[in-house]
N, C-alpha and C positions, 0 to 999 in steps of 0.2 A: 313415573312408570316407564318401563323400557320399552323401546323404539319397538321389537319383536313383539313383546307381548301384546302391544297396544296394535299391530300388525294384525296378527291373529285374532284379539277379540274385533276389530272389523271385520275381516274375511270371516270370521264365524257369526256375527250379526248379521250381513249381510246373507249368508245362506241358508241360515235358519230362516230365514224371512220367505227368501223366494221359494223354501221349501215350503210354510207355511202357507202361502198366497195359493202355491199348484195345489197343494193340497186342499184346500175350498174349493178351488175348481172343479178339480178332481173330483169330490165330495158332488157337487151340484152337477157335473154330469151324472155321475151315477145315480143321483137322483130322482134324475127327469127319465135316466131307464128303467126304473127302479131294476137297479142290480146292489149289492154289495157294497154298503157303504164304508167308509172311517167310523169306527168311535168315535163318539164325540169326547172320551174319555184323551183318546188321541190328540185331538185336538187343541182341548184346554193343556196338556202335558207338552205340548209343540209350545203353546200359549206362553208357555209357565217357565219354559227353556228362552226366552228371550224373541220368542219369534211372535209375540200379540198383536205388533205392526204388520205384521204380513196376514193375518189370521184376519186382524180387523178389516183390511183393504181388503181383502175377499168378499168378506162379508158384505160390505160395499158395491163392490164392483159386479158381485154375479146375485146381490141380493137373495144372501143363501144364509138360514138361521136366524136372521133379524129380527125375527117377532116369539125365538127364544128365549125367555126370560134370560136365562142363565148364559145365553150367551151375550143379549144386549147388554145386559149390567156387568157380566164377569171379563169379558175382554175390555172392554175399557178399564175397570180396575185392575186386568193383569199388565196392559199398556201402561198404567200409571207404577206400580212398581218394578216393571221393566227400566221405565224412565231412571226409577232412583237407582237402581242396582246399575246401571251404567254410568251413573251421574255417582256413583260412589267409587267405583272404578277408575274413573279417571278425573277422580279429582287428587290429587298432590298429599292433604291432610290423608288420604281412608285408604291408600297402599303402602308402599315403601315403610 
C-alpha cells in the first residue's frame, strides 16, 4: 500500500472516530435536556463508515444506549467488520 494512502486512511480513522465518540456525547447531553437528538440512524451510518470504535467508547464512557438492543449487539458487530475492512486494507495480498 502506498505510504499516502495508508496516511490518509489513519488521518481518516482517526477522525471519524473522535467524531464518532463527540457525537455520543453530544447525543447524551441532549438527552439529559431532552432537546433534539442525533438519529440514531446517524449514528449506526457514523458506525458503518468506520468510526464503531469511537461509537462504542461512548457508549461506554457516558453509558448512553447500552440497554438498546440494536445498539448493544449492532455496534459491536459493526466494530468487528470495521476490524476486517481495515485488516483487508492493509494487508499486502487484498490491495495492490
Amino acid at each position: 500500500m502506498d505510504r499516502d494512502l495508508l496516511f490518509l486512511l489513519s488521518v481518516y480513522f482517526i477522525a471519524i472516530n473522535i467524531y464518532a465518540f463527540s457525537l455520543m456525547g453530544s447525543d447524551k447531553k441532549q438527552a439529559i435536556r431532552k432537546r433534539r437528538r442525533v438519529p440514531e440512524a446517524r449514528l449506526f451510518l457514523v458506525a458503518a463508515a468506520l468510526g464503531a470504535l469511537g461509537i462504542w467508547l461512548g457508549m461506554r464512557t457516558w453509558r448512553h444506549k447500552t440497554k438498546h438492543a440494536s445498539f448493544a449487539a449492532g455496534i459491536p458487530a459493526l466494530l468487528v467488520v470495521n476490524a476486517a475492512v481495515i485488516a483487508m486494507l492493509l494487508w499486502p495480498w487484498a490491495g495492490s
